[in-house]
BADORO-958155 format. One record per residue (C-alpha): x, y, z. Coordinates in steps of 0.5 Angstrom, whole numbers. Example, Ala and Ser with C-alpha at 12.3 -4.5 7.8 and 13.67 -1.06 7.14 Angstrom:
BEGIN
NODE    c1    c2    c3
NODE    25    -9    16
NODE    27    -2    14
This chain:
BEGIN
NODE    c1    c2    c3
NODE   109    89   154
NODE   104    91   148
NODE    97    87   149
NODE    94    85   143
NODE    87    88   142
NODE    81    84   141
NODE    81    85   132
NODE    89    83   133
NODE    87    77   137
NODE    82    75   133
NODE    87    76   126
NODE    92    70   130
NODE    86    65   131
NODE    84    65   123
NODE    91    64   121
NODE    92    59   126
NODE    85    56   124
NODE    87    56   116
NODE    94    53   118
NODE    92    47   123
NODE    85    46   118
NODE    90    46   112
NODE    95    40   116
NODE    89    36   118
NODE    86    36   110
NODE    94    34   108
NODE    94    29   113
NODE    87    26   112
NODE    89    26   104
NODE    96    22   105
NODE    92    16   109
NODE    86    16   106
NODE    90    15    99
NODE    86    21    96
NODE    92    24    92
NODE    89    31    93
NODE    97    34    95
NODE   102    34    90
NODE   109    36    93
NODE   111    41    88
NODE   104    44    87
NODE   103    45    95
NODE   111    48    95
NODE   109    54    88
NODE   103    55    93
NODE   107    57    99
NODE   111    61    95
NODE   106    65    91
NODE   104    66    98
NODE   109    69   100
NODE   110    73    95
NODE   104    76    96
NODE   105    77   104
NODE   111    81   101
NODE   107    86    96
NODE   102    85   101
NODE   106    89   107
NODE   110    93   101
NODE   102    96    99
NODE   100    96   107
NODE   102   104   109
NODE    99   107   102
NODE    93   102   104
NODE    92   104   111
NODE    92   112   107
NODE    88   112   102
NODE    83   109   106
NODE    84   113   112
NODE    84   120   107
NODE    78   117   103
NODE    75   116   110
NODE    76   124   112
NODE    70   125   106
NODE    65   119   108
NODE    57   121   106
NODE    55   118   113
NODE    55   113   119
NODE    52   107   121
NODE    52   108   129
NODE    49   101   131
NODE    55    95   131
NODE    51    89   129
NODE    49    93   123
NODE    56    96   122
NODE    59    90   122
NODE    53    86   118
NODE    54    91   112
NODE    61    92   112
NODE    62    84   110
NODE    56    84   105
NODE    59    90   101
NODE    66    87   102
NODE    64    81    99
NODE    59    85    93
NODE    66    89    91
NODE    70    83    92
NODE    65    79    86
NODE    67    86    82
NODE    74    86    83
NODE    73    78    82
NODE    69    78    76
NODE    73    83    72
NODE    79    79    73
NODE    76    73    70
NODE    73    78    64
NODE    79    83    62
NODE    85    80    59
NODE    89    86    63
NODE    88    84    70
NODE    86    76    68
NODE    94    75    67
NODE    95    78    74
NODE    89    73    77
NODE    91    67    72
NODE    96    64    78
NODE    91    63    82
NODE    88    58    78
NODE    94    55    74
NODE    94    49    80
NODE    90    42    78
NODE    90    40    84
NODE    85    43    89
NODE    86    43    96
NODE    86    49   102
NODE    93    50   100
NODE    90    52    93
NODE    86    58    97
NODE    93    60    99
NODE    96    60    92
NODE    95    68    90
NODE    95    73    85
NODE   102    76    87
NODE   100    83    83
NODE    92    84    86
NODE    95    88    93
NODE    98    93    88
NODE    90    95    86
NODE    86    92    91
NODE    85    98    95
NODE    81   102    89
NODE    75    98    89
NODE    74    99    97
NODE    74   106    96
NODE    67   106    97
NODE    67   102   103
NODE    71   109   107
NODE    65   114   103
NODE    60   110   106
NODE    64   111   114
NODE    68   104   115
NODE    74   106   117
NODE    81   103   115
NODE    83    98   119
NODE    76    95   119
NODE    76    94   112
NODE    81    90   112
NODE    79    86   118
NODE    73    85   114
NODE    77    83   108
NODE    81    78   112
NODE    75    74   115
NODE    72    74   108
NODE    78    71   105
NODE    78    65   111
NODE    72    63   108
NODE    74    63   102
NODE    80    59   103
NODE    75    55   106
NODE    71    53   100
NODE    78    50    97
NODE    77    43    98
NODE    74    36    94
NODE    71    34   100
NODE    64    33   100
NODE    62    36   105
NODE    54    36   107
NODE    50    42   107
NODE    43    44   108
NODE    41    46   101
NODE    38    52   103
NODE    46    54   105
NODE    47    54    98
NODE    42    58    95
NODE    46    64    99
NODE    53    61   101
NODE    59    60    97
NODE    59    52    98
NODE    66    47    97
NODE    61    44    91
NODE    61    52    88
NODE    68    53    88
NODE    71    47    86
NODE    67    49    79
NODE    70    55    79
NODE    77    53    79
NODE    75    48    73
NODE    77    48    67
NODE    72    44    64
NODE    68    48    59
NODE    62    49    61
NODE    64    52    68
NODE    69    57    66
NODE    68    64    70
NODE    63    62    74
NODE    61    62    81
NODE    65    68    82
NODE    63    69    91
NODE    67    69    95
NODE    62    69   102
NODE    56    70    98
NODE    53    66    92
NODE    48    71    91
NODE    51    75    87
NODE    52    70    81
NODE    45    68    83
NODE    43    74    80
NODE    49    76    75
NODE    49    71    71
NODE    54    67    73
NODE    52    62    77
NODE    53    54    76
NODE    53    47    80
NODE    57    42    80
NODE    53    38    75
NODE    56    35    69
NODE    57    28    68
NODE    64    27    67
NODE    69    29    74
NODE    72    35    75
NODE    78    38    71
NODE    82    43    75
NODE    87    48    72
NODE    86    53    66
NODE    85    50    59
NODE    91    51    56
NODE    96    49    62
NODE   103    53    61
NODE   109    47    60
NODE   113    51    64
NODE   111    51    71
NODE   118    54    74
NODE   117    59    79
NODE   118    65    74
NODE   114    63    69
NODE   107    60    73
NODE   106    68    75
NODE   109    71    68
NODE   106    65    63
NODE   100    70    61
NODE   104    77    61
NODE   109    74    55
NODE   103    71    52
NODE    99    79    52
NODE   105    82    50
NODE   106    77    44
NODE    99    78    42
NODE    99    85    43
NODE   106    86    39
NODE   103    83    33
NODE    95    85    33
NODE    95    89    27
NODE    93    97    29
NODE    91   100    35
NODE    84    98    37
NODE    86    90    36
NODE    91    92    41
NODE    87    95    46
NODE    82    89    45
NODE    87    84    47
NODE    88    88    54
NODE    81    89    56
NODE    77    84    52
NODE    76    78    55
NODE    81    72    55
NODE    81    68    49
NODE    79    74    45
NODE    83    75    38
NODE    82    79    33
NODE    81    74    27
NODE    77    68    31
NODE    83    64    32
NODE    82    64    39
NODE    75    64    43
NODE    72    67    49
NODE    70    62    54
NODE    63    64    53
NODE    63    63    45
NODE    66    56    47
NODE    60    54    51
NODE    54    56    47
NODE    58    51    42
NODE    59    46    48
NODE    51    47    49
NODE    49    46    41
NODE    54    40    41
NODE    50    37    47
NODE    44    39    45
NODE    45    35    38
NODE    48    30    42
NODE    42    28    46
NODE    38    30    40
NODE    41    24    35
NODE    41    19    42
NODE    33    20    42
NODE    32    20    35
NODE    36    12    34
NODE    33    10    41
């Protein structure tokens, strides 16, 4: 019998963990009357988390390849294990926030990252809830990780250990943390303001482990507006069936693509941002802020003025 060796193990109890966490927050949900599950929701993300186990394991050989022939070229080796290991999930989470940001910020990869996050319900079932098509490019942005002497088998390791925490982060219970952990973790608090539709919190908060990125990139935010969290995308699709909740986007960048008059509009649906349109019809979630911070700045102006 074939024994288990310690990175095989240690994969079991993170899935395992998730599992029984996951259990516990759906019960705690029901009893408490919270209403945080709704049947249909958890069963589309069990679903798209099945068909991304399967892409998954379809991608798996060519991933382990192209690490491993990448691997055969690497500049240098880290030697001291403590150190390896440290880098290793600091230069994953980094090239993660990359892969992650690019999702949000290009029409092209946003329609393969949409279903991520088209639930509006929040719960650690949504952490499950997974952009079917990303294995099939993933491998690409942890070409530098081999180049720097991590082998195959450790990226990916490093890569399951980081997305345990971020299924962790997918929860609306508040959860108390010293402040100075979310100056450099991604906290519960982060993540349910990027998974918000509310206009102000659009594309932030991008981490998966560490915060820091978007403390210094620009896409930082906290969970600060007045009004309660809105979960979703701001156009929800009306059709939430097992097809159109992967491919609702995809039809809609055809469409816009089909009909965008000369090449170059054509390109800029699929690589500018969503919400970008060639005549203004639509607008970017950056335009819609800078027009939610001047209505919210000539708000507070009119109430200081009839005070």
């Amino acid at each position: 019998m074939q024994h288990l060796d310690k990175t095989q193990l240690s994969a079991i109890v993170i899935l395992c963990l998730l599992v029984v966490l996951t259990l516990v927050e759906m019960g705690l949900s029901y009893w408490e009357d919270r209403h945080y599950y709704k049947t249909r929701d958890t069963l589309t993300n069990i679903y798209l988390t099945s068909l991304a186990v399967i892409t998954n394991v379809i991608v798996k050989g060519s991933t382990f390849i192209i690490l491993t022939f990448t691997y055969q070229y690497r500049l240098f080796q880290i030697h001291n294990t403590w150190l390896y290991w440290t880098i290793l999930i600091v230069l994953q989470d980094f090239l993660y926030w990359v892969l992650h940001y690019i999702g949000h910020y290009c029409r092209f990869f946003w329609a393969i990252h949409v279903t991520h996050h088209s639930s509006e319900q929040f719960n650690f079932t949504t952490g499950f809830r997974s952009t079917v098509f990303e294995p099939l490019y993933r491998v690409f942005f942890y070409l530098p990780l081999a180049l720097m002497g991590f082998t195959a088998l450790d990226i990916l390791y490093a890569y399951l250990v980081t997305q345990f925490y971020g299924n962790l982060v997918h929860t609306q219970y508040k959860v108390p943390l010293p402040k100075w952990y979310g100056w450099i973790f991604v906290t519960p608090a982060h993540h349910r303001v990027h998974h918000a539709s509310n206009i102000p919190y659009l594309d932030k908060n991008m981490g998966m482990v560490l915060i820091l990125w978007d403390r210094l990139f620009g896409t930082f935010r906290d969970e600060d507006l007045p009004e309660p969290v809105k979960y979703g995308i701001t156009k929800q699709p009306e059709d939430m069936g097992p097809v159109n909740v992967i491919f609702h986007e995809w039809k809609a960048l055809m469409h816009d693509v089909k009909h965008a008059p000369g090449f170059k509009n054509k390109l800029g649906y699929l690589f500018n941002p969503p919400g970008w349109s060639h005549d203004g019809s639509t607008q970017t979630a950056k335009v819609m802020q800078r027009e939610y911070e001047i209505q919210h700045i000539t708000h507070l102006s009119e109430q200081k003025s009839s005070a």
